[in-house]
N, C-alpha and C positions, 0 to 999 in steps of 0.2 A: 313344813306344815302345809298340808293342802286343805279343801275349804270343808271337808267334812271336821278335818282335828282343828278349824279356827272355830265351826259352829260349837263344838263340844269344848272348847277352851273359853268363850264367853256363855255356855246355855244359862248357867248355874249365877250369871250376872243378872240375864233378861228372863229367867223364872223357867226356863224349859226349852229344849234342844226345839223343838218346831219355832215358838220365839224368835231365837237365836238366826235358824236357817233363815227365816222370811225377813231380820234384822239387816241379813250379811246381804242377802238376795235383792235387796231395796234400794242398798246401800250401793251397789256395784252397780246396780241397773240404770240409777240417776248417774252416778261415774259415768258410763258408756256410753248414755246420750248424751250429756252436755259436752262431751268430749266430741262424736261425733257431729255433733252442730257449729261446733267449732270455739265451742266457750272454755275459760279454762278454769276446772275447778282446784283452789287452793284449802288446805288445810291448815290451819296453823299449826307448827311445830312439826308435822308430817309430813307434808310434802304438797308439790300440784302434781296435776294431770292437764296435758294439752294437747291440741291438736298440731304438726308440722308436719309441711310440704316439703315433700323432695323434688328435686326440677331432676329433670332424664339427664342419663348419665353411662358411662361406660363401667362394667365391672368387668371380673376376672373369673372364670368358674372353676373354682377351686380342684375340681377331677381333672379336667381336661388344659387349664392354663387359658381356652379359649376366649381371647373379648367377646363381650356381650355386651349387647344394649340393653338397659332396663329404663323403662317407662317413667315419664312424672307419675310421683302416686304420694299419699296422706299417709304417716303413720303416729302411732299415739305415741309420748314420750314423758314419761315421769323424774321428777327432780326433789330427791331430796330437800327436808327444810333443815334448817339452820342446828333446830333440836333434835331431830332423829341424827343430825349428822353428828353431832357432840356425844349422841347415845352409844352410834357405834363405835368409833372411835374410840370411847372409853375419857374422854375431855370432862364428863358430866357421869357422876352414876346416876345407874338404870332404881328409882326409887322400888320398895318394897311393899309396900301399903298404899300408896297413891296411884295416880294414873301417870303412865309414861307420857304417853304429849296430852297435854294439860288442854283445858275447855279452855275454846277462843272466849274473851268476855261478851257478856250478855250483849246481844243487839247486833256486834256486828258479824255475826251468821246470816241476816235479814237480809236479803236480796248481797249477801259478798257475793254469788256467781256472776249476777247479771252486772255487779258493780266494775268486777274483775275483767270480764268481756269487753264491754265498753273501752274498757283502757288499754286491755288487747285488742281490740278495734281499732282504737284510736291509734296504738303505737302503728300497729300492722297501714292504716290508711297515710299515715308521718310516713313511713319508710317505703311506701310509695310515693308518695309525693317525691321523694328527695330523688329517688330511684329514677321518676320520669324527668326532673330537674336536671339530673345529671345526664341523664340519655339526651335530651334536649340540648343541652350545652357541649355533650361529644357532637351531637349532628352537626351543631352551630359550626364547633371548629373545623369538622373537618366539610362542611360547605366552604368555610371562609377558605382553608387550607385547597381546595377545589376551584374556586374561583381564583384563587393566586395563583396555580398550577397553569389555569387555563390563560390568564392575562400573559404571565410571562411567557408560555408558548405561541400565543397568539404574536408578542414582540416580537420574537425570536422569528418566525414564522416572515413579520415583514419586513425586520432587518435581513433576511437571506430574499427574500423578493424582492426589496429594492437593490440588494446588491447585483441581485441575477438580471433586472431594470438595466442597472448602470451598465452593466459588463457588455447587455447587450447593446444597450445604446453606443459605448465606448469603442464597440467592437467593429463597426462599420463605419465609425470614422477612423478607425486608427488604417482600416484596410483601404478606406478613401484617401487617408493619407500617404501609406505606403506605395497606392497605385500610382495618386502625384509627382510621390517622386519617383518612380519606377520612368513613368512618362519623362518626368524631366533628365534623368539620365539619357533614357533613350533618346532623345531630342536633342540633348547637348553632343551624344555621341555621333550624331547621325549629323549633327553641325558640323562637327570634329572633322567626319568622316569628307561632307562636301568642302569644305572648306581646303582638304589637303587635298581632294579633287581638282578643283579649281587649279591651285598653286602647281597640282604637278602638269595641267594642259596649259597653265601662262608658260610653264618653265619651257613645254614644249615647241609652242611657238616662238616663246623668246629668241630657242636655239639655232629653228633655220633661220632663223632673221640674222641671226648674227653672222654663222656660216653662208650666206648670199652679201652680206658686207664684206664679209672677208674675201670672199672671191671676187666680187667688184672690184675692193682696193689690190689685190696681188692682179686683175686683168690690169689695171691701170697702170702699177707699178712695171707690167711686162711690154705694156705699150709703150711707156715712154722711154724705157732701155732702146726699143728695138728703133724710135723716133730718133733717140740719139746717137743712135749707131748708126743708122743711113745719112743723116746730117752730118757726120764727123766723116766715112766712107765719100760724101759727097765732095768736101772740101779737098782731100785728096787728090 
């Protein structure tokens, strides 16, 4: 059914096909705007109409397989009511003599769009709140998470500074120490060394001194031979 065969399927309701047209034409016109203003208009037993955001997004182009970027943009989005949904369905028959979705009760027609709005308002400004609540408390953690990152690098950071501190301080007394004793061997060696000096020029002098004793006492022993050889020859 398109809107020429809906004006002609209610003319004969509203007294005549122009009626009708300017009925449907009225009807859809207030739909469109309050839609595009962002209100959402409900019908009882028919359905709503309302405005939703799409945030940007990657799609697929269907010819080509290609990704694509598509833009944040609005588009308008209708939801079955409770009664047309039991009508199709077949849950509920479609009456013969009465009206399929039935007149909201008196009164509350009376500002229902702008009633409706507001509550879409409200939920829509609720689910921001929560939305920045929760962005707020991801920031938080991962600040917190940020600063524990940086504390314990900073530790780390002057536990290898003080150790590279110590090593170097450590480092030139161990070489002060090693020189000490480098010294002190040299020093003991070089004792060592004079010390068997020494011993071997006593040992040296020791020697003639002994070999000029020993020929002392063998001249002495040869002189008193040859003393008692002349004294014995004498008495002869």
């Amino acid at each position: 059914m398109n809107k020429a065969q809906l004006v002609e399927a209610i003319a004969d309701k509203l007294g005549g096909r122009q009626q009708a047209a300017d009925a449907v034409d009225a009807v859809l016109d207030a739909i469109v705007r309050a839609v595009v203003a962002g209100d959402r208009v409900s019908v009882t037993g028919f359905g709503s109409f309302e405005k939703v955001d799409r945030p940007a997004r990657y799609a697929r182009n269907p010819q080509t397989g290609e990704r694509v970027r598509v833009k944040k943009t609005s588009v308008p989005r209708f939801r079955a009511g409770q009664g047309f949904k039991d009508l199709v369905s077949g849950s509920k028959k479609l009456p013969k003599n009465d009206v399929a979705v039935k007149k909201a009760p008196k009164g509350s027609l009376s500002g229902g769009t702008k009633v409706t709005a507001k509550a879409a308002a409200k939920k829509a400004t609720a689910k921001k709140v929560t939305a920045k609540k929760a962005t707020t408390a991801a920031t938080a953690k991962k600040a917190t998470a940020k600063k524990t990152t940086a504390k314990k690098t900073t530790a780390t950071a002057t536990k290898a500074a003080a150790k590279k501190t110590t090593a170097k301080k450590a480092a030139p007394a161990k070489k002060a120490a090693t020189a000490t004793k480098a010294a002190a061997k040299k020093t003991t060696t070089t004792a060592k060394k004079a010390t068997a000096t020494t011993k071997k020029a006593a040992a040296k002098k020791t020697a003639p001194a002994k070999k000029a004793t020993a020929t002392k006492a063998a001249t002495r022993k040869t002189t008193a031979r040859k003393t008692t050889a002349k004294k014995a020859a004498a008495k002869k």
